[in-house]
Each structure stands twice: as C-alpha cells, then as structure tokens.
N, CA, C and O atoms as a printed pandas DataFrame, in Angstrom:
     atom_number atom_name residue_name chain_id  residue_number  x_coord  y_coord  z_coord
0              1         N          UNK        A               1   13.471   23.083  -36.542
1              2        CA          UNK        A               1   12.146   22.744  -36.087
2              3         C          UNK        A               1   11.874   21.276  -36.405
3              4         O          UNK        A               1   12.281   20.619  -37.363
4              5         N          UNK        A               2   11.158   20.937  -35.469
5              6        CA          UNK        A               2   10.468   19.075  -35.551
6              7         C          UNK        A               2    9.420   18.951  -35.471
7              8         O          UNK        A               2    9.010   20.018  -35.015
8              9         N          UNK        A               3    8.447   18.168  -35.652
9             10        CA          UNK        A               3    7.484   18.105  -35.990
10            11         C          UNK        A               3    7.370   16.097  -35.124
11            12         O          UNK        A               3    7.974   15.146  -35.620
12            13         N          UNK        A               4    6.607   16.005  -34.045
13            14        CA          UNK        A               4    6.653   14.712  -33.867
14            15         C          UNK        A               4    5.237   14.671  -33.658
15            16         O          UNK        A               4    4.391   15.527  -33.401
16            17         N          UNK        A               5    5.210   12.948  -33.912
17            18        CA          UNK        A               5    2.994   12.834  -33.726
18            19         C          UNK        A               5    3.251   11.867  -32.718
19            20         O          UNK        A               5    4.074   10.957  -32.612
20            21         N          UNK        A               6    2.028   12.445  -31.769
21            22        CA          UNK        A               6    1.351   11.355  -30.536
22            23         C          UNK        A               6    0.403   10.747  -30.976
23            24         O          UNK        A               6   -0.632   11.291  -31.360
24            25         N          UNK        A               7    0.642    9.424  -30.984
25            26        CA          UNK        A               7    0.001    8.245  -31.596
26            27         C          UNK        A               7   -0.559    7.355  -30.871
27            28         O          UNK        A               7   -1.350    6.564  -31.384
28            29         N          UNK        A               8   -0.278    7.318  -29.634
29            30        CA          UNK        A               8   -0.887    6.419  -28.594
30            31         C          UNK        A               8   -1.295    7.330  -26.956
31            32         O          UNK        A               8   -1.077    8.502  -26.649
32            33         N          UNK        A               9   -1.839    6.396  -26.302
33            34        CA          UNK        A               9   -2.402    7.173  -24.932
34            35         C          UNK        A               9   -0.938    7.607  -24.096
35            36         O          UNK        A               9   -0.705    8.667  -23.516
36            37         N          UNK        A              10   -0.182    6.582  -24.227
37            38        CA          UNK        A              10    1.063    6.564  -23.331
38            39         C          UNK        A              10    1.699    7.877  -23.897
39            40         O          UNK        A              10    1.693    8.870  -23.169
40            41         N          UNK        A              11    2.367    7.961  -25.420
41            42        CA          UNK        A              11    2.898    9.623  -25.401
42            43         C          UNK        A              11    1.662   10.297  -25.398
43            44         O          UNK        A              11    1.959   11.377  -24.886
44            45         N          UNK        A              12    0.856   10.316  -25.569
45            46        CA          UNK        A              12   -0.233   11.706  -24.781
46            47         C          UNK        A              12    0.229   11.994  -23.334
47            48         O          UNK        A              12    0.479   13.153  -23.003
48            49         N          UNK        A              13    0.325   11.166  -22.633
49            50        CA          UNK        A              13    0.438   10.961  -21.430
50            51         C          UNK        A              13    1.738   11.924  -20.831
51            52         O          UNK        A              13    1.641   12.743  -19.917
52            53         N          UNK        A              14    3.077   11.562  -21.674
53            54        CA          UNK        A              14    4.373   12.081  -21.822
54            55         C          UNK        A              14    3.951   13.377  -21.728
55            56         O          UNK        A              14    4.074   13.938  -20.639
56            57         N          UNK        A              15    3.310   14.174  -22.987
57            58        CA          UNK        A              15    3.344   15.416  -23.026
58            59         C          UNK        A              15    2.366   16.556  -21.746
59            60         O          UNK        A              15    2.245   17.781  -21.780
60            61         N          UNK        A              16    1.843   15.618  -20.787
61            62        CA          UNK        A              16    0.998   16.645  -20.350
62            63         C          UNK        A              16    1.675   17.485  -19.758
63            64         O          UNK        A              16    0.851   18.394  -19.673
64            65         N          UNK        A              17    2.702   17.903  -19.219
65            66        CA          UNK        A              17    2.989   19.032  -18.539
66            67         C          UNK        A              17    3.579   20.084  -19.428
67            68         O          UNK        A              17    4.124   21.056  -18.905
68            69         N          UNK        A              18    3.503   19.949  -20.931
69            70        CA          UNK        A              18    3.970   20.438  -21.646
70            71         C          UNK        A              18    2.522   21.226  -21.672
71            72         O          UNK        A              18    2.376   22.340  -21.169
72            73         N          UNK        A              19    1.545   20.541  -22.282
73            74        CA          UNK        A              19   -0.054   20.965  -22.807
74            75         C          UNK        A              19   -0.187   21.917  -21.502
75            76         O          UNK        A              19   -0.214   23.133  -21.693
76            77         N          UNK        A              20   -0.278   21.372  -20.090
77            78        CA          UNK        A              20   -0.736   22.132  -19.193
78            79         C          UNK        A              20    0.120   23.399  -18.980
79            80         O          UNK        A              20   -0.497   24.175  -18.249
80            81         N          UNK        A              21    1.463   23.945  -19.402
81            82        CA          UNK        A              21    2.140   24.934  -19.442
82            83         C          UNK        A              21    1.496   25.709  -20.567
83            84         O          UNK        A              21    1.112   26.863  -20.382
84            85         N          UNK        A              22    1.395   25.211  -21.511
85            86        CA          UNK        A              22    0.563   26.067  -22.823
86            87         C          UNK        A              22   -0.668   26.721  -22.349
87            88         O          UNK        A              22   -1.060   27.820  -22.743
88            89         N          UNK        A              23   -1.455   25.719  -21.179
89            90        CA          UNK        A              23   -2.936   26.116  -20.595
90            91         C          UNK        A              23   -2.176   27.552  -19.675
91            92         O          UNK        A              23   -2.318   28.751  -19.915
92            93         N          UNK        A              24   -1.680   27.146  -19.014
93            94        CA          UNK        A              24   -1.185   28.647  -17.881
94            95         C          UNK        A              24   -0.405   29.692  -18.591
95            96         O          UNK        A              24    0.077   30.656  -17.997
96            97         N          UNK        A              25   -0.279   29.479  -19.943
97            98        CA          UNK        A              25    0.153   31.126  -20.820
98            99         C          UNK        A              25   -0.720   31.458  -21.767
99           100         O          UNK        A              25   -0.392   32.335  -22.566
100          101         N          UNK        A              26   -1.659   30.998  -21.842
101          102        CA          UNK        A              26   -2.905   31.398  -22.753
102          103         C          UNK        A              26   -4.077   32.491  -21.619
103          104         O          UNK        A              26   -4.232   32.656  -20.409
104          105         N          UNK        A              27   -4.733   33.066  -23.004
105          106        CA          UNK        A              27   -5.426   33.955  -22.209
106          107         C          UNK        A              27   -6.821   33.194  -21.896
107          108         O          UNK        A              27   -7.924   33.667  -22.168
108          109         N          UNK        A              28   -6.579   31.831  -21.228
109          110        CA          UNK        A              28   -7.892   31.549  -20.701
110          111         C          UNK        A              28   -8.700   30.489  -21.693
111          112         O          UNK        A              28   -9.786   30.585  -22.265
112          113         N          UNK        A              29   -7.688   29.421  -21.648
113          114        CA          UNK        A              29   -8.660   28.127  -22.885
114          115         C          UNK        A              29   -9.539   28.044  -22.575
115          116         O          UNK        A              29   -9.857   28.673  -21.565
116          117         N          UNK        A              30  -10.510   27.199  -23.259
117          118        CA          UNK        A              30  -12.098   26.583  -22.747
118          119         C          UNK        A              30  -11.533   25.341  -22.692
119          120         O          UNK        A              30  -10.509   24.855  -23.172
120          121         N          UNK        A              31  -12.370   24.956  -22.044
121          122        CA          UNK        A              31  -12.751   23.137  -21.163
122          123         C          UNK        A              31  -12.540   22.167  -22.715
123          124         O          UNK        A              31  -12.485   20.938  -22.691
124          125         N          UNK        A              32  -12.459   22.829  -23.754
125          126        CA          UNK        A              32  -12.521   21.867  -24.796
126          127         C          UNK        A              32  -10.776   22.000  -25.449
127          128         O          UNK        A              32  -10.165   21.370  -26.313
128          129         N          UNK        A              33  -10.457   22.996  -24.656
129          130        CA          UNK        A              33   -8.737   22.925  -25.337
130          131         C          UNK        A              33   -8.229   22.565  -24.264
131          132         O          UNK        A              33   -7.089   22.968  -24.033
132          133         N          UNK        A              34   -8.901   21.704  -23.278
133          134        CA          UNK        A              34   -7.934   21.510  -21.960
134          135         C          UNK        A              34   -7.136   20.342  -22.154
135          136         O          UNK        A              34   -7.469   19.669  -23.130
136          137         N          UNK        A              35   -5.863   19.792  -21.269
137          138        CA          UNK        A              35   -5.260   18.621  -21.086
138          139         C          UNK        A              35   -6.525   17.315  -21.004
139          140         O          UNK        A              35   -6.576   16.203  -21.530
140          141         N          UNK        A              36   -7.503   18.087  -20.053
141          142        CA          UNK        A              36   -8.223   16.821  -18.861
142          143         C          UNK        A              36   -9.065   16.298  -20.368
143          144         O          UNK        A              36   -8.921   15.308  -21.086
144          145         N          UNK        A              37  -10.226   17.800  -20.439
145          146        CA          UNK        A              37  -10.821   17.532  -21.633
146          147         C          UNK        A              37  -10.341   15.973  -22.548
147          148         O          UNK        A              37  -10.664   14.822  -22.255
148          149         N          UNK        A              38   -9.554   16.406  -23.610
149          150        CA          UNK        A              38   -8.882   15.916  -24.341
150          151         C          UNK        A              38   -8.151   14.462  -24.098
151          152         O          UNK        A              38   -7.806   13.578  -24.882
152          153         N          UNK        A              39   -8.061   14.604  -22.621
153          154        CA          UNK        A              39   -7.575   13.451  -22.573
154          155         C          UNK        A              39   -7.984   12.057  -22.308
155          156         O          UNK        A              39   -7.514   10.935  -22.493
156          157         N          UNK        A              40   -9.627   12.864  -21.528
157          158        CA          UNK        A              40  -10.722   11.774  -21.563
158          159         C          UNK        A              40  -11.349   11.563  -22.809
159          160         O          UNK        A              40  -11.546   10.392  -23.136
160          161         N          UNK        A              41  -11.701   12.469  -23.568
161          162        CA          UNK        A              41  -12.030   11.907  -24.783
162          163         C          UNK        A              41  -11.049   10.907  -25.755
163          164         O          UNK        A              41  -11.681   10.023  -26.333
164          165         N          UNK        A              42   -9.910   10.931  -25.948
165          166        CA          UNK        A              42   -9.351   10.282  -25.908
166          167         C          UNK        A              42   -9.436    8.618  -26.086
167          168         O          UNK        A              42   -9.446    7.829  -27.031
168          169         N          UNK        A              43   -9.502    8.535  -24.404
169          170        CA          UNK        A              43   -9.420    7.276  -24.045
170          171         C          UNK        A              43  -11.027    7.244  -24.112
171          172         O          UNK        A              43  -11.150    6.359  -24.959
172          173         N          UNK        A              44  -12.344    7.623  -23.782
173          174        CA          UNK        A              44  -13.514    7.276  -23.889
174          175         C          UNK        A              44  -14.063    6.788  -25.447
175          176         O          UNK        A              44  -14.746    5.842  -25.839
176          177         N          UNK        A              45  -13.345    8.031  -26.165
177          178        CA          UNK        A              45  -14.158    7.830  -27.782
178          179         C          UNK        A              45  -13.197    7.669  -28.857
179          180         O          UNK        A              45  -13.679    7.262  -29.914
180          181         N          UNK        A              46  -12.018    7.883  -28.834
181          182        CA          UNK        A              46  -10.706    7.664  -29.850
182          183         C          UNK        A              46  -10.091    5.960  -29.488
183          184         O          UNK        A              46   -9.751    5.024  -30.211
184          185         N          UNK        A              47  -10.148    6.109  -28.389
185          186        CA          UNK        A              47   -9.231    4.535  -28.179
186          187         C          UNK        A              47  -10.466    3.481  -28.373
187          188         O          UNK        A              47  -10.323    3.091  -29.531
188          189         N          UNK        A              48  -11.473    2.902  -27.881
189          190        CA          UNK        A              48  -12.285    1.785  -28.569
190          191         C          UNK        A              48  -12.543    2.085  -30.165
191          192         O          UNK        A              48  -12.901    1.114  -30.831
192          193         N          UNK        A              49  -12.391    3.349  -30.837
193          194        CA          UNK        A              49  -12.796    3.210  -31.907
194          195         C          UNK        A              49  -11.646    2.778  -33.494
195          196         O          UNK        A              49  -10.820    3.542  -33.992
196          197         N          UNK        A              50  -12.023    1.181  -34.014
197          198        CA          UNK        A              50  -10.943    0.962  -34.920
198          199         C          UNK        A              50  -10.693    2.074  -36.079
199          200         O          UNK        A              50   -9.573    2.022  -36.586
200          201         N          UNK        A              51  -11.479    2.960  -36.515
201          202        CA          UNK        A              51  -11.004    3.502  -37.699
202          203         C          UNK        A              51  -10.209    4.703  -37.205
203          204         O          UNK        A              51   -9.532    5.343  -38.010
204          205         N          UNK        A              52  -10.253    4.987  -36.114
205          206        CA          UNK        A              52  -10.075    6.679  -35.732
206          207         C          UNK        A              52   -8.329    6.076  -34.635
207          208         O          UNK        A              52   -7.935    5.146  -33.930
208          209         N          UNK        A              53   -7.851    7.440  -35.217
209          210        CA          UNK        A              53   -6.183    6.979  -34.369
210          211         C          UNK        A              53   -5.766    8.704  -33.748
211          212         O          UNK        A              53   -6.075    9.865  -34.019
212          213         N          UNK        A              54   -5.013    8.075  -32.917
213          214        CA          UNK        A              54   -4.563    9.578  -32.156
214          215         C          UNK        A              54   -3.356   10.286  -33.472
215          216         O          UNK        A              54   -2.676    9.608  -34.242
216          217         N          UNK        A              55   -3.397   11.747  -33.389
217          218        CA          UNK        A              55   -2.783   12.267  -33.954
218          219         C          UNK        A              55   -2.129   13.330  -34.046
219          220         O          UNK        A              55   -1.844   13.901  -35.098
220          221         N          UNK        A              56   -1.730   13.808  -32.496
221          222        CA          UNK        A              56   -1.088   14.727  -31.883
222          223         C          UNK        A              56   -0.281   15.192  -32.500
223          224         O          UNK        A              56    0.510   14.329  -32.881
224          225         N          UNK        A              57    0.091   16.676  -33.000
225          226        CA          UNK        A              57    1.467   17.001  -33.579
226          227         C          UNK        A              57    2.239   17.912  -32.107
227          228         O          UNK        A              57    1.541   18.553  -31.321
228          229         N          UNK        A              58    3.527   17.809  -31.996
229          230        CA          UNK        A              58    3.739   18.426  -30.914
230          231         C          UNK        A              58    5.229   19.038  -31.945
231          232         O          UNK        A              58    6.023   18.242  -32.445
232          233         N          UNK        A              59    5.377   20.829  -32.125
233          234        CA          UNK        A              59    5.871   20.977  -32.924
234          235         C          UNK        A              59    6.889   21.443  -31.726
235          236         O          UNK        A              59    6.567   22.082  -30.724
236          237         N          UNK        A              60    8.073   21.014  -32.040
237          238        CA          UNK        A              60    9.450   21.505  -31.423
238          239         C          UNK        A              60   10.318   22.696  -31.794
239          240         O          UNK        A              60   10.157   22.978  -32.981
240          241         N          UNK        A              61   11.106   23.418  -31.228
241          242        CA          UNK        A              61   11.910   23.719  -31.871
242          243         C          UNK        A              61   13.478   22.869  -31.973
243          244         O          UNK        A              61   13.741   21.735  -31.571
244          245         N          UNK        A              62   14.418   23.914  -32.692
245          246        CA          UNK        A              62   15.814   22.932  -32.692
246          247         C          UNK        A              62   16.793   22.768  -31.391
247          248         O          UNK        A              62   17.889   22.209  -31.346
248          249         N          UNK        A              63   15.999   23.487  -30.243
249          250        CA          UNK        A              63   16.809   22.613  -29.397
250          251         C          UNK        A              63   15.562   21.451  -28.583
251          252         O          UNK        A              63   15.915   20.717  -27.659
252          253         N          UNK        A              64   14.748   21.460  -28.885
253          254        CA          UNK        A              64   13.724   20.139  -28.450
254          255         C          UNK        A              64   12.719   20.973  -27.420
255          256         O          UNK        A              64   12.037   20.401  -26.569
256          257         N          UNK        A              65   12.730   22.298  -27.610
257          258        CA          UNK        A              65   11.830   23.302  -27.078
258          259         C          UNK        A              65   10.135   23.407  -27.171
259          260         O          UNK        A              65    9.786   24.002  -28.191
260          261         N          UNK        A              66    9.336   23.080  -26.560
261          262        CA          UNK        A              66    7.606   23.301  -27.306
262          263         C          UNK        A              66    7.645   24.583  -27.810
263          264         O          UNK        A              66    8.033   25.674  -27.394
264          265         N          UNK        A              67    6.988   24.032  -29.122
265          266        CA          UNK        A              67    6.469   25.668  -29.494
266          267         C          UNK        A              67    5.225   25.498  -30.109
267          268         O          UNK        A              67    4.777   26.578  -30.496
268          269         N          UNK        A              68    4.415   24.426  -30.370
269          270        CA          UNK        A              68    3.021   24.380  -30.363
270          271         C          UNK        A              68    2.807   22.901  -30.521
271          272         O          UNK        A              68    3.678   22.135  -30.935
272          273         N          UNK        A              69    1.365   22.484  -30.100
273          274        CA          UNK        A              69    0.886   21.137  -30.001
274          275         C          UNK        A              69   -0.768   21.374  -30.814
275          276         O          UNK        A              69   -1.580   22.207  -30.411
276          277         N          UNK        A              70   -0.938   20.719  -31.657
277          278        CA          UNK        A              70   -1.660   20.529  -32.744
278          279         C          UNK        A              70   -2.712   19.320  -32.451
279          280         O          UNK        A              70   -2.644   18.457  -33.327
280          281         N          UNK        A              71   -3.457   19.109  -31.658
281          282        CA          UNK        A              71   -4.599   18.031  -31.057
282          283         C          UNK        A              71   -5.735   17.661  -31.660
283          284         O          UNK        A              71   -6.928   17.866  -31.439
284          285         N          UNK        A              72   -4.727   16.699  -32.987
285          286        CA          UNK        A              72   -5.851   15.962  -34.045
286          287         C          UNK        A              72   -5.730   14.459  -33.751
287          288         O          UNK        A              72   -5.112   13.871  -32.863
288          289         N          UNK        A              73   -6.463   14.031  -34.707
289          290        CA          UNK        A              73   -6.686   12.479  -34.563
290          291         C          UNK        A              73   -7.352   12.179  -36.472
291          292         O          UNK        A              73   -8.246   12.737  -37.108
292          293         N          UNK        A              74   -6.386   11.058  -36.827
293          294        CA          UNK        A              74   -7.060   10.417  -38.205
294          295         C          UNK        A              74   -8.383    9.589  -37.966
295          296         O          UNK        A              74   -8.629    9.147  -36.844
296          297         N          UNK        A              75   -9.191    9.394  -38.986
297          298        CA          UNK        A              75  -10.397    9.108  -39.353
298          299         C          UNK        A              75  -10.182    8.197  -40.616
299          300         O          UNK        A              75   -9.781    8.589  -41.712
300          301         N          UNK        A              76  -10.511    6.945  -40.277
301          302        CA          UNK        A              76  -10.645    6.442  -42.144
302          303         C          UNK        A              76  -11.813    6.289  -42.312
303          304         O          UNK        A              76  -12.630    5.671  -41.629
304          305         N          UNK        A              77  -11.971    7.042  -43.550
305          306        CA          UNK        A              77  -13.521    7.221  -44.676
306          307         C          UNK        A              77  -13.922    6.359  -45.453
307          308         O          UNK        A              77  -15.129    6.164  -45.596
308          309         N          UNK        A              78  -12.814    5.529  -46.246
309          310        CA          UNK        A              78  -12.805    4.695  -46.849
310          311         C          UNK        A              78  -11.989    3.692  -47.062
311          312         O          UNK        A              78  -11.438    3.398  -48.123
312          313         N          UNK        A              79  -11.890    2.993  -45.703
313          314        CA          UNK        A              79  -11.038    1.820  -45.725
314          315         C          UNK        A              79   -9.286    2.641  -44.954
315          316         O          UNK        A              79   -9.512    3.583  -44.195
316          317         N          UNK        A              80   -8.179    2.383  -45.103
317          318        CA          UNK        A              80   -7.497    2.870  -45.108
318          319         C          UNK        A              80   -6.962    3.768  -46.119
319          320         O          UNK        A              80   -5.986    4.452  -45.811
320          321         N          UNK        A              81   -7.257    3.823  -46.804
321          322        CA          UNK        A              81   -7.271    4.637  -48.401
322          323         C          UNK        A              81   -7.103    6.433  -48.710
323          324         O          UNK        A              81   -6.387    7.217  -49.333
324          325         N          UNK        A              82   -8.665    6.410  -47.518
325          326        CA          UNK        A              82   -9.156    7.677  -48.087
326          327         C          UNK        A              82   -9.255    7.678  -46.139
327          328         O          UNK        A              82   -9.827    6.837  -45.446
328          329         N          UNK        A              83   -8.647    8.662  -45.767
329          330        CA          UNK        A              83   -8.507    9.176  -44.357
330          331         C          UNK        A              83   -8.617   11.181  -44.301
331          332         O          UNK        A              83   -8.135   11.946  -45.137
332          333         N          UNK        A              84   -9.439   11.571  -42.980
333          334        CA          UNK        A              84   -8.938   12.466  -42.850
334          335         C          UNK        A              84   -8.723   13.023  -41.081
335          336         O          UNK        A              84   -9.021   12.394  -40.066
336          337         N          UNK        A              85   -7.917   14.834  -41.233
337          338        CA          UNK        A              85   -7.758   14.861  -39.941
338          339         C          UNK        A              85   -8.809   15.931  -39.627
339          340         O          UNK        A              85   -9.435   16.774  -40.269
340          341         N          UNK        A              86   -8.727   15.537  -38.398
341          342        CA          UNK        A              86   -9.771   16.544  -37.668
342          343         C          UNK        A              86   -9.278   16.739  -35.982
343          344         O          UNK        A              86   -8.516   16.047  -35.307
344          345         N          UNK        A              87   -9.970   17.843  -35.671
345          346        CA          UNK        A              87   -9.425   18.018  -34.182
346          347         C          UNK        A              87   -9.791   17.121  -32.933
347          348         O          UNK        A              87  -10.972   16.815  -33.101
348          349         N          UNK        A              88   -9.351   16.579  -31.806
349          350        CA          UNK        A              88   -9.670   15.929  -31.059
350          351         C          UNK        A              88  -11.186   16.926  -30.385
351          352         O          UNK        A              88  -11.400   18.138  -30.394
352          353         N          UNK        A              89  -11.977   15.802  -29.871
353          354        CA          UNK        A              89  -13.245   16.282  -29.908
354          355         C          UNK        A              89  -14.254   16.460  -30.353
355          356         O          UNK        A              89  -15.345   16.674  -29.824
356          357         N          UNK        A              90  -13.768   16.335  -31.961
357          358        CA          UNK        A              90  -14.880   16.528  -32.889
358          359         C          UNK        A              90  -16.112   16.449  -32.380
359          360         O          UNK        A              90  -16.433   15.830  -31.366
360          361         N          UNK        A              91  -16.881   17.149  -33.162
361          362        CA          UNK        A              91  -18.614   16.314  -32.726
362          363         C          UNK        A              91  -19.229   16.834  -31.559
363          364         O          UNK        A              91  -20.363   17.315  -31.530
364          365         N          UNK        A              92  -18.144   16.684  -30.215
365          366        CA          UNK        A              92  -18.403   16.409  -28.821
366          367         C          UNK        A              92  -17.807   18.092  -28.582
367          368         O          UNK        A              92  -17.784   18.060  -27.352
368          369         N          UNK        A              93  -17.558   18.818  -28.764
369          370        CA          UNK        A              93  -16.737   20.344  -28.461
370          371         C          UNK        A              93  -16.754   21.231  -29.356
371          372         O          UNK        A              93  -16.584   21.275  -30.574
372          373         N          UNK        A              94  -17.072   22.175  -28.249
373          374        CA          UNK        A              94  -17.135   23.582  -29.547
374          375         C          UNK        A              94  -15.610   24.920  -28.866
375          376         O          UNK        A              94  -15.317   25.140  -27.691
376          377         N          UNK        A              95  -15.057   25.452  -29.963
377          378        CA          UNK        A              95  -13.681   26.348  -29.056
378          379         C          UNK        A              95  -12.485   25.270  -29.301
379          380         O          UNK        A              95  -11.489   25.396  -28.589
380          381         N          UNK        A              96  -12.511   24.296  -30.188
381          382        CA          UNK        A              96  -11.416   23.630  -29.506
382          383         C          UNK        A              96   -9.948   23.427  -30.970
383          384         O          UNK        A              96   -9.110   22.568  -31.246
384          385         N          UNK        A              97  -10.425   24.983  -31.616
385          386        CA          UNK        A              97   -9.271   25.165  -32.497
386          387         C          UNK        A              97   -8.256   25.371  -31.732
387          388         O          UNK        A              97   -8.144   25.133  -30.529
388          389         N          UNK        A              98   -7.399   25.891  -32.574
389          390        CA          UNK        A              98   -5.640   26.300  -32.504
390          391         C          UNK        A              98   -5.777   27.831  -31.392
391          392         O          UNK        A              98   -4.765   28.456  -31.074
C-alpha cells in the first residue's frame, strides 16, 4: 500500500477520473463529496488562500490500484508551526466525510 498527497490544482486535476469512478460505486454521494464540488472550492477558496494548502491523500494499493482518496487540505494556526487537517470544504459543506 501507498499513500501519495495532492498538493497542487494540477495533480487534483490528474486524479479526477479516479474520484469520479469512486462517485459511480457509491451509494449516492452528496454534492459536497463530489469531484465538481471539491474542485471548485479548491481553486475558489484553498488556492488564493496563503495559510491553507491542498492535501489530498490518494491511498493506493501495491500494484498502483485506488483504494481510497482522503480530501483534506492543511491550515496553519500558528505560523507554520502549529498546523492542522481538515476536510476540503470546511465551513462551506455539510456530508462531506469519508
């Protein structure tokens, strides 16, 4: 198993047909666990903002297989120091756990 983080818009970008395959085997996400969702927030409220960074985990297996994608983003609290994670959306979405 691997464990890789999406850190910028461009690999967000990479993974969508991965995210949108996860959307068509679920029993029915909400608008706040979507690709689109997520991906405008994103670029609307994650990318102008300096303290806050993308923080996608996209967990693999060992042959480079999806087996879950984890749609957080860091926050610094106190400088770079004291950071934490939280789910993309925060604030702005409700439904948009695991």
């Amino acid at each position: 198993m691997r464990i890789r983080t999406i850190q910028n818009l461009k690999e967000l970008d990479s993974i969508k047909d991965v995210w949108k395959a996860f959307e068509q085997h679920s029993d029915g996400p909400t608008i706040f666990q979507s690709w689109t969702w997520n991906r405008i927030w994103c670029e609307q409220v994650l990318a102008p903002n300096k303290k806050m960074r993308l923080a996608v985990k996209l967990v693999e297996d060992s042959m480079g297989g999806p087996m879950a994608i984890l749609p957080f983003f860091e926050q610094d609290i106190v400088g770079p120091l004291v950071q934490v994670t939280q789910f993309l959306g925060h604030r702005m979405s409700t439904y948009n756990d695991i």
